[in-house]
C-alpha positions as CSV (number, residue, x, y, z in Angstrom):
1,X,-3.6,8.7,5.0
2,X,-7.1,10.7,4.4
3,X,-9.5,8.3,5.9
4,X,-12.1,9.7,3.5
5,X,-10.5,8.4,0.6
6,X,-10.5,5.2,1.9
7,X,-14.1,5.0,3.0
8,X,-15.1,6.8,-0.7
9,X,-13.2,3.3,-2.2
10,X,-14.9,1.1,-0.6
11,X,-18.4,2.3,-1.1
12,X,-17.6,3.4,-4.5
13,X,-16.4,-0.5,-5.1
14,X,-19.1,-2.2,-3.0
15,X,-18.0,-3.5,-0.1
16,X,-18.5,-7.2,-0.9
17,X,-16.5,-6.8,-4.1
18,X,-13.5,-5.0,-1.7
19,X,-13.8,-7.4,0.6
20,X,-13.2,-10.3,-1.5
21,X,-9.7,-9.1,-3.1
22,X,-9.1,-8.5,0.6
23,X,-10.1,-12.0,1.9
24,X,-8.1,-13.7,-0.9
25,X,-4.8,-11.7,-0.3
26,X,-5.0,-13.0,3.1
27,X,-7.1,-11.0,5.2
28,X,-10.1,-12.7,7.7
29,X,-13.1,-10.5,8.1
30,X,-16.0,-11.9,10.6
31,X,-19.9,-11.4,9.0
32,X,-20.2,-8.0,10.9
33,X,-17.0,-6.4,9.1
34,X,-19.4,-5.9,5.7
35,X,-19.1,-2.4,6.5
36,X,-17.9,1.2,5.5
37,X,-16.2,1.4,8.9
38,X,-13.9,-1.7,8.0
39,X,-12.1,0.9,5.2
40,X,-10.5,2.1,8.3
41,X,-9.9,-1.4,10.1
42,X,-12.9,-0.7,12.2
43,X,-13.2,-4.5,12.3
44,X,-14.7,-7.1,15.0
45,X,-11.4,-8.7,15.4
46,X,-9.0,-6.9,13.8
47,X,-6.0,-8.4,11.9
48,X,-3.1,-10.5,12.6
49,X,0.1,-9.2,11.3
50,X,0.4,-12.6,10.1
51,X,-2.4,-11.6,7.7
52,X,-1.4,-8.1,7.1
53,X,2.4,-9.4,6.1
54,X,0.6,-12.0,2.9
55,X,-1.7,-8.9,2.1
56,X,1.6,-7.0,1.7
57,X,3.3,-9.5,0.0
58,X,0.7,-10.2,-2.1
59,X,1.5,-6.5,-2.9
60,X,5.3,-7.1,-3.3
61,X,4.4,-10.2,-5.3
62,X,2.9,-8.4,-8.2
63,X,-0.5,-9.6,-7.5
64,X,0.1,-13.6,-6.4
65,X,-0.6,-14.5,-3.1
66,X,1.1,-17.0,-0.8
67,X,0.5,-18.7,2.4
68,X,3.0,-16.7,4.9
69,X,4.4,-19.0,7.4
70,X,7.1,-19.1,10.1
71,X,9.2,-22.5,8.7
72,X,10.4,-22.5,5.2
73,X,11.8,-25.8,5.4
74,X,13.9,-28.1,8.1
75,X,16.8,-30.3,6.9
76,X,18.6,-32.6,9.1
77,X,22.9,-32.9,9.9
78,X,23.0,-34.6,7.0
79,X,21.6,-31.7,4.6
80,X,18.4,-33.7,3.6
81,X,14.9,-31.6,3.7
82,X,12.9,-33.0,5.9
83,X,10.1,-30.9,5.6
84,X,9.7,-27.8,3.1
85,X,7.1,-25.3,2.8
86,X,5.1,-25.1,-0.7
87,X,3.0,-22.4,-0.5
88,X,0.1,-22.1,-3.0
89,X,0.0,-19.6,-5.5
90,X,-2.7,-17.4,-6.5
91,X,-3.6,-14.4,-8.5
92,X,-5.6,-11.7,-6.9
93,X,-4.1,-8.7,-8.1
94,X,-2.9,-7.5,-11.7
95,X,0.5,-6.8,-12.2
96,X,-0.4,-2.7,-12.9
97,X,-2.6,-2.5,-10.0
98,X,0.4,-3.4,-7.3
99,X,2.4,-1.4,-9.9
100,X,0.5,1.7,-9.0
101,X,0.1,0.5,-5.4
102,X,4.0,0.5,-4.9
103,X,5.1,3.9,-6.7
104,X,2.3,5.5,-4.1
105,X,3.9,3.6,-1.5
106,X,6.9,4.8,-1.9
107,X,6.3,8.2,-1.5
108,X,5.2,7.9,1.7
109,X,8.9,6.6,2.6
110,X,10.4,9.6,0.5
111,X,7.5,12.4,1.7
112,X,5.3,10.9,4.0
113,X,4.5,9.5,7.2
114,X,7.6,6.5,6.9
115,X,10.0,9.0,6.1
116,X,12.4,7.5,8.6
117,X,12.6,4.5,6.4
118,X,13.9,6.9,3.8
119,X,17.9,6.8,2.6
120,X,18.3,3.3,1.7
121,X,19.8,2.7,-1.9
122,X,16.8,0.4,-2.9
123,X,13.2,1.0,-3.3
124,X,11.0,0.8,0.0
125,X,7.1,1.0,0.1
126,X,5.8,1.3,3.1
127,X,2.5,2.1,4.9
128,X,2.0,3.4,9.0
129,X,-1.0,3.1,10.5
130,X,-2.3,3.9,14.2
131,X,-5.5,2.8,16.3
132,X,-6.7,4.8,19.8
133,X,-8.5,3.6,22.4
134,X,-12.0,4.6,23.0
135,X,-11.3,4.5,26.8
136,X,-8.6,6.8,27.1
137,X,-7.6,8.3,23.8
138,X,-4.3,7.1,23.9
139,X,-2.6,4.8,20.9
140,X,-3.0,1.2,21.6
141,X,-2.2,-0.1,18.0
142,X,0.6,1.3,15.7
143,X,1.6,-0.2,12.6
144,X,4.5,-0.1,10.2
145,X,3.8,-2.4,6.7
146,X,6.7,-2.1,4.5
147,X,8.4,-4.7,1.8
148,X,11.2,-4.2,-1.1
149,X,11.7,-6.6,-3.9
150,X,12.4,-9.1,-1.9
151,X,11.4,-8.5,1.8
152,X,7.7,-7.9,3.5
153,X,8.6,-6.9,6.8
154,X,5.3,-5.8,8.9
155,X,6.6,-4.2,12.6
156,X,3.5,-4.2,15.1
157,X,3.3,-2.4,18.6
158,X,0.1,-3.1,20.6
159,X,-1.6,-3.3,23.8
160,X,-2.4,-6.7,24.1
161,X,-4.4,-5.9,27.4
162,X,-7.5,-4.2,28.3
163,X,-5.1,-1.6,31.2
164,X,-4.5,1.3,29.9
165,X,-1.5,1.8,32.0
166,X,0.1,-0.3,28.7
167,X,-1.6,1.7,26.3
168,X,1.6,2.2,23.4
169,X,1.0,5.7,23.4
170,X,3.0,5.9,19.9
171,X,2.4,6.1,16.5
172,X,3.3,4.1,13.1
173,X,5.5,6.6,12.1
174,X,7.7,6.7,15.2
175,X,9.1,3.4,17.0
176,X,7.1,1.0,14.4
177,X,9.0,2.4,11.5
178,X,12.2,2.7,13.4
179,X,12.0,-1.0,14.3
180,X,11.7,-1.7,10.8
181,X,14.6,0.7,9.6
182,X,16.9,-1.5,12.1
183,X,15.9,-4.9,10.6
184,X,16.3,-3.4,7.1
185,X,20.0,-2.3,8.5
186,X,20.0,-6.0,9.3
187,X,19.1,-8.0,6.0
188,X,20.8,-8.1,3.2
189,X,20.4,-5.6,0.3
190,X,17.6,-7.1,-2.1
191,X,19.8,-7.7,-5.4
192,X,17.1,-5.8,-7.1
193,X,16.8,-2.3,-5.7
194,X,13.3,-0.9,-7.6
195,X,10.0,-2.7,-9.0
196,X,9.9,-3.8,-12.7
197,X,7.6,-1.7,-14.3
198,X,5.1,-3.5,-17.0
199,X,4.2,-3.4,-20.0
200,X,0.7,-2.2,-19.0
201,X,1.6,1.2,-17.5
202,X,2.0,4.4,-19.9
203,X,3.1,7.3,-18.6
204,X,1.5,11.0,-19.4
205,X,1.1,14.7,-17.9
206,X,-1.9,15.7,-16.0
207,X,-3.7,18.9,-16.5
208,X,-4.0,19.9,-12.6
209,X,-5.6,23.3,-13.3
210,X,-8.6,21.1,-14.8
211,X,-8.3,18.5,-11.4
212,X,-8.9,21.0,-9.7
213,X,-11.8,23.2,-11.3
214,X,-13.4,19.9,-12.5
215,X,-11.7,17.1,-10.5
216,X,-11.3,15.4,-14.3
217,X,-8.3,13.6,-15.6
218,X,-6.8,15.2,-18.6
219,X,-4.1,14.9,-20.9
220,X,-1.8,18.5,-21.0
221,X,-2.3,20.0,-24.5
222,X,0.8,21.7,-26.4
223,X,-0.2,24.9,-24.3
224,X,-0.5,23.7,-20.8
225,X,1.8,25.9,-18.5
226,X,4.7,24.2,-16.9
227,X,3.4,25.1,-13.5
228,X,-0.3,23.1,-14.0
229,X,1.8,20.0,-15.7
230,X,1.9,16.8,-13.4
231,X,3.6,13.6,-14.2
232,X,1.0,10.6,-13.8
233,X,1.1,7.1,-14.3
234,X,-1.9,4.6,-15.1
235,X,-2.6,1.5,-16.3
236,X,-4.1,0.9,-19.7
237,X,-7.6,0.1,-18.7
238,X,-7.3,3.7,-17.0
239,X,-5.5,5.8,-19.0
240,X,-7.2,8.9,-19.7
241,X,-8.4,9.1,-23.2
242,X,-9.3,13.1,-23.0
243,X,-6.8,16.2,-23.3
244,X,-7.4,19.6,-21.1
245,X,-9.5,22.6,-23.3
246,X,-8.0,24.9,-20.8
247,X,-5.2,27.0,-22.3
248,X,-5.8,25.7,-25.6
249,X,-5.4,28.6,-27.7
250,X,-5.9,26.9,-31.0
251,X,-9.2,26.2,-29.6
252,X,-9.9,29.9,-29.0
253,X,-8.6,31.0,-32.0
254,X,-11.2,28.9,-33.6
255,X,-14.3,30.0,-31.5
C-alpha cells in the first residue's frame, strides 16, 4: 500500500501503455485520467465496483477477461433457458503476471491490511483501499477487492452524497473486509483452495544484503548467509540472470 510505488509504475510504464491493460480488464478512464495521479484512483469519475469486480476477475481469471454482469441466465418452470449470459473472452494479462499478482495478494490477507480475511482453509487475495474527502478529512470511500479460485467478491462503502454528515468515516480494512469475511462464511468453499502455479514461474533466493546496498536483484551464491537469503518468485522473462559478489569468498580468494 506505498502510494509511491504505484505512481513509480505507472510512469516507469507510460501511462498510455498502463492505461490500456487497465481499460481492457474493464476499467473506464475519461480523457483527463492520462495522469500520474490516476495510479492512486485520482480519477474524474472514479470507478464502479462493477468495473473493479471484472479487473479483479480478470486477475482471478489468469489473465482473461469477461463481461461481469448481474444475470447469468433465466430459465422458465419448465427448466428451459430462456436467456443465458455468454460473456466474451479476452486475454489481457499473462498467466505469470496474475501468478505474481495473486501470491502478493495474498499476503496482504495473511500480514497485511485484509488480515481479517485471514483463517479460511483456501487461498484469498485481497486488496483494501480508502479515499478522504478534501472537505472534511474524513473517509468517504473504502474498498475491499478480494477473489479465490472461484469467487471475485468486491465489498464497497461510500458516501454517495456531497453532506458530510454521511461521510463513512472507515477504512478498507475495517467494515469493508468484514462484510466480505461474512459473504465468504456464506458461499461455498471453492473446490480448489490455492492458484495453479505455471509453468513460467521458477523459483530462487534473493541476495537482500545486495537489495539493499544496490537495490539489484541477485541470485544467493553458495556463501550467502542464511539471514540475507529471501525466497523470490518471477516469471521467466524476469528471472534474474546475475548471482550476488557479496560474501563470495571464492571470489576473494582469487583477487
Amino acid at each position: 500500500s506505498i502510494n509511491t510505488v504505484a505512481v513509480k509504475i505507472l510512469n516507469e510504464n507510460g501511462i498510455n501503455e498502463s492505461l490500456s491493460y487497465a481499460k481492457a480488464a474493464g476499467i473506464t478512464f475519461d480523457k483527463n485520467d492520462y495522469n500520474l495521479s490516476t495510479a492512486l484512483g485520482g480519477m474524474t469519475y472514479g470507478v464502479t465496483p462493477t468495473s473493479l469486480c471484472e479487473a479483479y476477475l480478470t486477475l482471478a481469471n489468469f489473465g482473461v477477461h469477461k463481461d461481469a454482469s448481474f444475470i447469468r441466465k433465466i430459465v422458465d418452470n419448465n427448466g428451459q433457458i430462456l436467456y443465458e449470459k455468454k460473456p466474451k473472452e479476452e486475454r489481457v494479462f499473462s498467466e505469470e503476471t496474475c501468478y505474481l499478482i495473486s501470491d502478493m495478494l495474498k499476503e496482504t490477507v495473511s500480514d497485511g491490511t485484509a488480515r481479517k480475511l485471514s483463517g479460511f482453509d483456501y487461498d484469498i487475495c485481497a486488496k483494501t483501499g480508502t479515499a478522504k474527502s478534501a472537505r472534511t478529512n474524513d473517509n468517504i470511500d473504502a474498498w475491499n477487492a478480494s477473489y479465490t479460485t472461484e469467487n471475485t467478491v468486491i465489498v464497497w462503502y461510500g458516501n454517495t452524497t456531497k453532506s458530510p454528515e454521511y461521510d463513512v468515516k472507515t477504512n478498507g480494512s475495517e467494515y469493508p473486509t468484514l462484510l466480505a469475511r461474512q459473504i465468504y462464511s456464506i458461499l461455498d468453499n471453492p473446490s480448489k483452495k490455492s492458484f495453479d502455479e505455471p509453468i513460467g514461474i521458477f523459483h530462487t533466493e534473493i541476495d537482500k544484503f545486495a537489495l539493499a546496498e544496490k537495490h539489484a536483484l541477485c541470485n544467493c551464491n553458495l556463501y550467502t548467509p542464511d539471514k540475507y537469503r529471501m525466497d523470490a518468485i518471477f516469471s521467466s522473462k524476469n528471472y534474474p540472470t546475475e548471482t550476488s559478489e557479496y560474501f563470495d569468498i571464492e571470489r576473494i580468494r582469487v583477487e
